[in-house]
C-alpha positions, 0 to 999 in steps of 0.5 A: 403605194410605194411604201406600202409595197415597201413595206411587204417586202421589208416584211418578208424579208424579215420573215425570211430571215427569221426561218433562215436563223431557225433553220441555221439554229436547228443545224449547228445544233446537229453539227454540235453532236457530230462534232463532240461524237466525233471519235466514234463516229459510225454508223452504229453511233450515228442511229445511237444519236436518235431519240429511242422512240421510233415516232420521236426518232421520225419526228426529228427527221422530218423536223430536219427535212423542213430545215433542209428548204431553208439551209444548204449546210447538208444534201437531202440524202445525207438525211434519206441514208440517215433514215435507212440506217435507223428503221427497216427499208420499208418504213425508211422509204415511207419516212423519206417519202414524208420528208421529201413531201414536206421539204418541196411542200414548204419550199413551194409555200415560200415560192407563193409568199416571196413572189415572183422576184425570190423565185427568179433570182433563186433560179437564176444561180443555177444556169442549168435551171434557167435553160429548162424553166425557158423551155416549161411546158403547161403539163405541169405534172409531166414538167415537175417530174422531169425537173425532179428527175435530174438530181443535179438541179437545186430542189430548193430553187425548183421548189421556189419557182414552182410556187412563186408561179402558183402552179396548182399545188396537188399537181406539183406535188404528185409530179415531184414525188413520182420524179424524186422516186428513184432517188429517195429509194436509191439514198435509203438503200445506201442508207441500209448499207451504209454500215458496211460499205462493201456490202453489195446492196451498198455497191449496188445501190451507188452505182444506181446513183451515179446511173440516174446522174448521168442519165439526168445530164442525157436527159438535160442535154436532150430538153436543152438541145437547139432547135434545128431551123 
């Protein structure tokens, strides 16, 4: 029995490790182009580097949003500007919304695959994490949208212990997605302005940002506070 167990996890291992290669791959290959454009890095030169076609241009966006679960070389937002740079608000946003869908949903598939043991200890890097998951509720629609909320917590890591606890999928997802809203229209605003960071869309859109931050840490400090004997 033991090394049957053994085995499993020698195999997960093995597989973690695999998508882990790819994803790094995937990554140092963006980092490549970055670097050799480097001279005329802008944001006009940045839309350049994407594929002309507007759907292939979408494709490898969300090929870098899957990435994006198994590599923290790069923020989800720097992917969420990138998309408001390349298309209008609108079909920006919709991207975004896809991506960030694919992102969670690959994440929580990983949860359901490495278990219990992976979702603990990913959740256990982050201190602010752990305090919230103490305090979880059933609801688990209300509670995914909350944790989604605070842009500060590690998606990845949520994503992991959502999964891992084989909550129902549709709920975690409806319940991430509403709470990752704000976010994903505040990065592709930033996006859209990025070209001309003074603009006000761009100011406004920052400052947005930084209010959802601090309302996030409000927020955290609410659900985290002692309870009163």
């Amino acid at each position: 029995m033991l090394s049957v167990k053994g085995g499993i996890a020698m195999r997960k291992e093995t597989v973690m490790k695999l998508m882990k290669l790819t994803a790094l791959a995937v990554w140092a290959a963006v980092i490549v182009l970055l670097l050799t454009h480097w001279r005329s890095f802008s944001a006009a030169s940045i839309a350049s580097f994407a594929p002309k076609n507007p759907y292939a241009a979408a494709g490898v966006l969300w090929l870098l949003f899957a990435c994006k679960t198994l590599s923290l070389m790069f923020p989800i937002k720097l992917l969420e500007m990138a998309s408001g740079l390349l298309y209008a608000p609108i079909w920006a946003f919709l991207i975004n919304l896809i991506g960030c869908a694919v992102c969670i949903s690959i994440g929580y598939l990983l949860g359901r695959y490495l278990g219990q043991a992976a979702a603990k200890k990913a959740a256990s890097k982050s201190k602010r994490l752990t305090a919230l998951l103490e305090r979880q509720r059933s609801n688990i629609i209300f509670f995914s949208f909350l944790l989604r909320c605070m842009s500060f917590l590690p998606m990845d890591a949520v994503s992991l212990y959502f999964g891992a606890s084989r909550v129902t999928y549709w709920k975690y997802l409806l319940g991430s997605l509403l709470g990752l809203l704000p976010n994903i229209m505040i990065s592709t605003l930033m996006g859209s302005g990025l070209s001309d960071p003074t603009s006000p869309l761009f100011l406004c859109a920052t400052g947005a940002f930084l209010l959802i931050g601090v309302v996030s840490l409000l927020l955290y400090a609410r659900m985290t506070k002692p309870k009163k004997q």
